[in-house]
Every structure is written in C-alpha cells, then in structure tokens.
N, C-alpha and C positions, 0 to 999 in steps of 0.2 A: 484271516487277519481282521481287527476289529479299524471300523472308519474310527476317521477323528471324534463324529458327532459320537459313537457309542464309547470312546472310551474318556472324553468330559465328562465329570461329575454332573447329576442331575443339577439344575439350578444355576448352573455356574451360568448358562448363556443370558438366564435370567439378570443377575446379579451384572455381569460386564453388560446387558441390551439397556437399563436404568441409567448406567453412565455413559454411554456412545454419545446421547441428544449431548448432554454437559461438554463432554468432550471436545465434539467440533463448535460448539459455542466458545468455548475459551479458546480454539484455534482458531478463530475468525476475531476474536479479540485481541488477540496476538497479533496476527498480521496487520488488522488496524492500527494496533501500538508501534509497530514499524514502520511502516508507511505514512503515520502521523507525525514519527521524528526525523522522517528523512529528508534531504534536502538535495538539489543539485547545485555542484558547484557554489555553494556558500551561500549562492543568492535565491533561491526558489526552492518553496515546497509545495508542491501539486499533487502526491503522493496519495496521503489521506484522503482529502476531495474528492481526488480521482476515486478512489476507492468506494466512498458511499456513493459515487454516482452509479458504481456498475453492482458492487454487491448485490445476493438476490437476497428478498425480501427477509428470508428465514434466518439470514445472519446483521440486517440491517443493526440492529438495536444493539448485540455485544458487540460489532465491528464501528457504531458508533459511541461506545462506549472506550472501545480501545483508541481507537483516531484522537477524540479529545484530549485520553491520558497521556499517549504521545505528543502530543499538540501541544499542551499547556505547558507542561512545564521545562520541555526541551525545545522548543523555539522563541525564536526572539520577541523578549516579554509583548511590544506594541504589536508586530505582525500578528504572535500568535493569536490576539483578541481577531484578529479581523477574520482568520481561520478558523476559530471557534467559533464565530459568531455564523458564517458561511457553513458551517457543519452541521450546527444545530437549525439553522435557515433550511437546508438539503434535507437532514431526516425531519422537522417538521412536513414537508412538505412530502417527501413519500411516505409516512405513516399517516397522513391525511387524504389529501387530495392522488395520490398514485399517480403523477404523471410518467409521460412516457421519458426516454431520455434525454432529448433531445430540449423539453420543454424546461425537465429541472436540472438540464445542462446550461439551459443559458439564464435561470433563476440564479443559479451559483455563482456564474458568472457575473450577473448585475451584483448581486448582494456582495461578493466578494470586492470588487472595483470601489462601491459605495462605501462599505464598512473601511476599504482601503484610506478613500479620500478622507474619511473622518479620522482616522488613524495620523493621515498624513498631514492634518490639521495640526495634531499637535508638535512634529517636526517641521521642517522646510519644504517644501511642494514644491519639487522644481521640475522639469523635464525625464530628467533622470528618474526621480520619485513616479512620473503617471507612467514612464516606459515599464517602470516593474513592475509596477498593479497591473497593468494593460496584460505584461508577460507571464505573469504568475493564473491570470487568470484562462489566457490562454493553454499554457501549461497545464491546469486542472481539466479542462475541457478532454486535450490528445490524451492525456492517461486516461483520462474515466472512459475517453471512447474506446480506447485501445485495451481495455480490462473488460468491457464490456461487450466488445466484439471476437474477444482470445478469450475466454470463461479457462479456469486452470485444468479441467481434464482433458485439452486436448493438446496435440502436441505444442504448436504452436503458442498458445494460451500460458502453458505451462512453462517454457522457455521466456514467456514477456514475463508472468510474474515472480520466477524464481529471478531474473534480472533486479526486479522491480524492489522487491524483498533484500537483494543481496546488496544492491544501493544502499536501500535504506540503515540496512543491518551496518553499514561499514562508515556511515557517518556518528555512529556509537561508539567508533573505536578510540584507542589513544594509547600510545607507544607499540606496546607489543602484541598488545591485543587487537586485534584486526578482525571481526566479528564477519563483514561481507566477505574476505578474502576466502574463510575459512568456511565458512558455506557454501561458498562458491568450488573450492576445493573437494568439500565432500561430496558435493552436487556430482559431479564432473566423474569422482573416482564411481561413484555408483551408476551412473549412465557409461562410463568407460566396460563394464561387466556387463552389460544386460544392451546397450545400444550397439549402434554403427559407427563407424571414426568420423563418417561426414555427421550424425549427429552431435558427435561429441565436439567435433569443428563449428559448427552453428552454435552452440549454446557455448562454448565457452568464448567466441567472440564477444557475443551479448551481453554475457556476466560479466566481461572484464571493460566492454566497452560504458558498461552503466555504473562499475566502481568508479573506473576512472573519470566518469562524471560525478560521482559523488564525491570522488578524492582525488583532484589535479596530483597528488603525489603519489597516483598510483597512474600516473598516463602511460609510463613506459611497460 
C-alpha cells in the first residue's frame, strides 16, 4: 500500500509549505480581531491588550494588526482611542526594546490609565470614570498574564483561550446569530468525540461561564 507522502503529487507539499507561514498569520490576525472587539459585560475590554501582551514574537505584528481592526471600529469611539493608543504603545515597545512581561505589563498599564484620563478629559471624571480606567487596566494585566502563562497548545491554555475567543466572538452577535454560543457548541461536540466527560465538564463550564460574562443574557 502506497503512504500518503508517495501518493501526493510531487510538488503539491511545495505549493501548500509557501502558504502554511500566510496562513497562521491571518489566524493570529483573526483572533486578534476578536479579542479586540470583545468586551465583558458591556463595560470592559482587556481582551486585545491582553493578547499583545502574551503573543510570541512571530505573530506580534498581524495579531496587532488584527487587535486595532477589532479595536477601532467596534468599540466605543472615545475608549477605543485610549486602546489603540495602548496597543500601539505595547507593540512599539516589543518590536524595539523586548521587554520581558511584566515590564510591558505595567507600560500598558500606565499608558492605558494615562491615555484613559486624557480621554476622560473630555467627558465627566468622576469616581466612577478612574474606577474604570483603574478596572480596565487591571483587567488587561490578568488576561495577558493568564494567555501568557496558558500558551494555546496546552490543555489548559487551550480551554482559557477557546473561552477567551468564544466571549469575544459572542459580543458580535445580534438576534439569532449567536457567534460564541455556536463556537462554543462546536467546541464541545468535538472534544465530546475525541476527550473525557470531566473534560468536556471543565471547558464547557469555562465557555459558558465567559459568554455569560460577555452576555448577561446568556447567565442562565
């Protein structure tokens, strides 16, 4: 019986090895784009940030590319500048200076709060307004640590970002379209085949407990 390698046409490994680099580049600009438009609970988006802060190097540039396109024009016009500016603050600073996490964990942080206040400049600054800068930036901080410390191939890892992702994806939705439900769902039916029932028990709490942070009308 002939293997798979001998009975591919010559070339063909060629012609699909030229598109693989392409391919996970637009998959890292993808989940950027998601993670850029997602939001918890109406009031905070840490998603994206989070995201450039753990990304490894080789996807930095499309995953911040996706984060902005997410970013810009699906969140809220004032906020979104202070996130774009915060984003572009974070990959200047790892495509230059490389620090380690923890240092352009708390750059993001400053520059976030700061770009917030000037933001908040032009609304009302009131208690309420620093508690959400303070929160949002904190917020960016636990995601990028927590993407950064869970990398997606392992299990664990894989379970925070398919959560991470299915949030995101479900703050895109609107009436019957339900984008995280529905990821979540497939998620679930294909680790249902191939996993354990206590896996499939763990990640499907996960996934539903972070829709339903993304969408109070999905708590029950």
């Amino acid at each position: 019986m002939q293997s798979v390698e001998q009975r591919v046409p010559a070339g063909a490994h060629g012609r699909w090895g030229r598109w693989t680099p392409w391919a996970w580049q637009l998959a890292g600009a993808g989940v950027g784009f998601l993670l850029g438009a997602g939001r918890v609970a109406g009031a905070l988006a840490p998603f994206g940030l989070g995201y450039l802060l753990a990304c490894s190097p080789g996807y930095l540039v499309a995953g911040g590319l996706g984060v902005l396109a997410g970013t810009l024009p699906l969140q809220p016009p004032l906020e979104a500048l202070s996130l774009a500016g915060a984003a572009v603050l974070v990959l200047a600073l790892r495509l230059t200076l490389r620090p380690g996490f923890w240092p352009r964990a708390l750059a993001c942080w400053a520059g976030l709060t700061l770009m917030g206040l000037g933001v908040g400049a032009v609304q009302e600054l009131g208690p309420g307004r620093m508690a959400g800068i303070l929160a949002q930036g904190a917020a960016v901080v636990l995601a990028g640590w927590g993407m950064d410390k869970l990398p997606p191939q392992t299990d664990g890892g894989g379970c925070l970002w398919l959560s991470l992702v299915a949030a995101s994806a479900q703050t895109l939705g609107s009436g019957a379209f339900q984008p995280g439900v529905i990821l979540a769902g497939a998620a679930l039916l294909q680790l249902a085949r191939q996993g354990s029932a206590g896996q499939v028990a763990v990640v499907g709490c996960c996934v539903s407990g972070a829709i339903a942070l993304a969408d109070p009308g999905w708590s029950y």
